[in-house]
C-alpha positions in Angstrom: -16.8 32.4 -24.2 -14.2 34.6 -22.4 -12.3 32.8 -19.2 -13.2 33.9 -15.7 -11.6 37.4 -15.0 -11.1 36.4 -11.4 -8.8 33.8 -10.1 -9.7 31.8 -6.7 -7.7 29.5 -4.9 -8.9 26.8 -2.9 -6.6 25.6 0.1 -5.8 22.2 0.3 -3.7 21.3 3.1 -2.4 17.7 3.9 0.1 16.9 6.5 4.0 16.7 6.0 6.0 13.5 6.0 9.6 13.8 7.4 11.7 10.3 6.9 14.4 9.8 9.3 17.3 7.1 9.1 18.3 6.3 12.7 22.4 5.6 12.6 23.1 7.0 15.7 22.2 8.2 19.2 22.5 11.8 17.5 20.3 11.4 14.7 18.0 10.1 17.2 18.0 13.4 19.2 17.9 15.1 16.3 14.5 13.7 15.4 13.4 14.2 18.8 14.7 17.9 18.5 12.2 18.1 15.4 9.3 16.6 17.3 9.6 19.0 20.4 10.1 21.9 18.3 6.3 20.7 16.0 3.6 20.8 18.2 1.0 18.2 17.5 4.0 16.3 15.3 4.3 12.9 15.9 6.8 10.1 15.6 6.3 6.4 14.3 7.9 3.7 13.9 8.2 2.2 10.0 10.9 -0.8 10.6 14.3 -1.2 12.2 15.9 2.3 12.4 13.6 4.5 9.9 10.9 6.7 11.6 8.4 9.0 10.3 8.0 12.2 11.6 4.5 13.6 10.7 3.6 17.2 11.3 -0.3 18.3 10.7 -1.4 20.8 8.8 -0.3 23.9 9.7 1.8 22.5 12.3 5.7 24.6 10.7 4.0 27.4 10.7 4.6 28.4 14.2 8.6 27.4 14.0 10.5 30.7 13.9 12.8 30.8 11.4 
């Protein structure tokens, strides 16, 4: 039995996970920077001075390069 001539591709997409070590006040903006610029992104707190920055699906895709 010959293998299927055509290929298909099923999209999967999961959210991205951005860790961010808080050391200063401008790392902080920084994040904050990253969250205004990723709509629907969100920030959460994991413990003392690391956050997680999580962007949905589909969420980079309308940052301009």
């Amino acid at each position: 039995m010959d293998a299927p001539q055509n290929e298909f591709y099923i999209e999967h997409q999961t959210e991205t996970l951005i860790l961010f070590k808080i050391i200063s006040r401008r790392s902080w903006d920084e994040l904050q920077g990253w969250h205004r610029a990723l709509p629907g992104s969100r920030v959460e707190h994991i413990k003392h001075g690391i956050y997680v920055l999580t962007v949905e699906p589909g969420g980079a895709n309308s940052v301009a390069p």
